[in-house]
LUMSE-226679 format. One record per residue (C-alpha): x, y negated, z. Coordinates in Angstrom, 1 decimal, always signed. Each point is the difference from the previous one (the first is absolute). Layout:
# residues N
PT     c1     c2     c3
PT      X      Y      Z
...
# end
This chain:
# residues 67
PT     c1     c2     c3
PT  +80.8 -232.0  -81.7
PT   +0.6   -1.5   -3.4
PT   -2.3   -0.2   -2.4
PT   +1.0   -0.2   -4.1
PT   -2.0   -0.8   -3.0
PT   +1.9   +0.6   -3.2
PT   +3.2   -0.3   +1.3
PT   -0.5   -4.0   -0.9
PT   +0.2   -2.9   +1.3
PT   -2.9   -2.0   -1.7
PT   -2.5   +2.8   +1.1
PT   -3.9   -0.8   +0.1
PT   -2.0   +1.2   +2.8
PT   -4.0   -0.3   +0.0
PT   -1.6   +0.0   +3.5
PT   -3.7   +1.2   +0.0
PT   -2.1   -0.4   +3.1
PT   -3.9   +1.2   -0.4
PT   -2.6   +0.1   +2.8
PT   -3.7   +2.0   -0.7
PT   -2.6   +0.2   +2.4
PT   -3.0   +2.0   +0.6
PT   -3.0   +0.6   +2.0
PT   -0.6   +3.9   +2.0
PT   -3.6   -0.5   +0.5
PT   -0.1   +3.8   +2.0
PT   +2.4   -1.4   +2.7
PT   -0.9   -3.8   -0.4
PT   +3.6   -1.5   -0.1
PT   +1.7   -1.4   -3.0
PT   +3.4   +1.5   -1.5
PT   +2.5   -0.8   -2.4
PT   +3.3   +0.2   -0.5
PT   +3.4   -2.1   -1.3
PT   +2.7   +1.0   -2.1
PT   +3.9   -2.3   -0.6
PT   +1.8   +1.7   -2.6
PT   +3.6   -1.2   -1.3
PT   +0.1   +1.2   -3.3
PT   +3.4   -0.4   -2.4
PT   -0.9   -2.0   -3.1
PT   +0.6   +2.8   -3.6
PT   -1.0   -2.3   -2.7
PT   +3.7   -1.2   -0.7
PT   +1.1   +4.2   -0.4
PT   -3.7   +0.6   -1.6
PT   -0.6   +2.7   +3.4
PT   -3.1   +0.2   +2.7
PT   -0.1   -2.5   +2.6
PT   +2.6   +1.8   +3.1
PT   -1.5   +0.5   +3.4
PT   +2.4   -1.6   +2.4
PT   -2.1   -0.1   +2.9
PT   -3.9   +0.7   +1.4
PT   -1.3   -1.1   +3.1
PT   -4.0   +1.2   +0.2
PT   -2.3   -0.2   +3.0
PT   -3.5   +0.5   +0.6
PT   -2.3   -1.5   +2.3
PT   -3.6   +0.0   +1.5
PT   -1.9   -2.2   +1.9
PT   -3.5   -0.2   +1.5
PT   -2.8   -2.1   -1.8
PT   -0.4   -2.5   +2.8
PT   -2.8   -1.8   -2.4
PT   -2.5   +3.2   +1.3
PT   +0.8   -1.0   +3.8
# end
């Protein structure tokens, strides 16, 4: 798979990456969750930022400070 951005050569990509956290007091564990997005740089051609690619997951874990 082959992935364009502007049909150019000097393309810009931006690569995001964000991680939020939170605490589920009725089931005691923490969650969160993380995001990577590849997104294709518009501020040359004056267009939004391009989703290339997304990779999201989310996560819990027990609060193993209450133990």
């Amino acid at each position: 798979m082959e992935l364009r951005c502007k049909e150019s050569i000097d393309s810009q990509f931006i690569i995001k990456c964000y991680k939020k956290y939170w605490t589920n007091f009725e089931k005691n564990i923490v969650e969160g969750e993380r995001c990577l997005q590849v997104l294709c740089d518009g501020q040359k051609s004056f267009t939004h930022d391009g989703l290339l690619f997304e990779l999201k997951d989310y996560f819990g874990f027990e609060n193993c400070l209450k133990k």
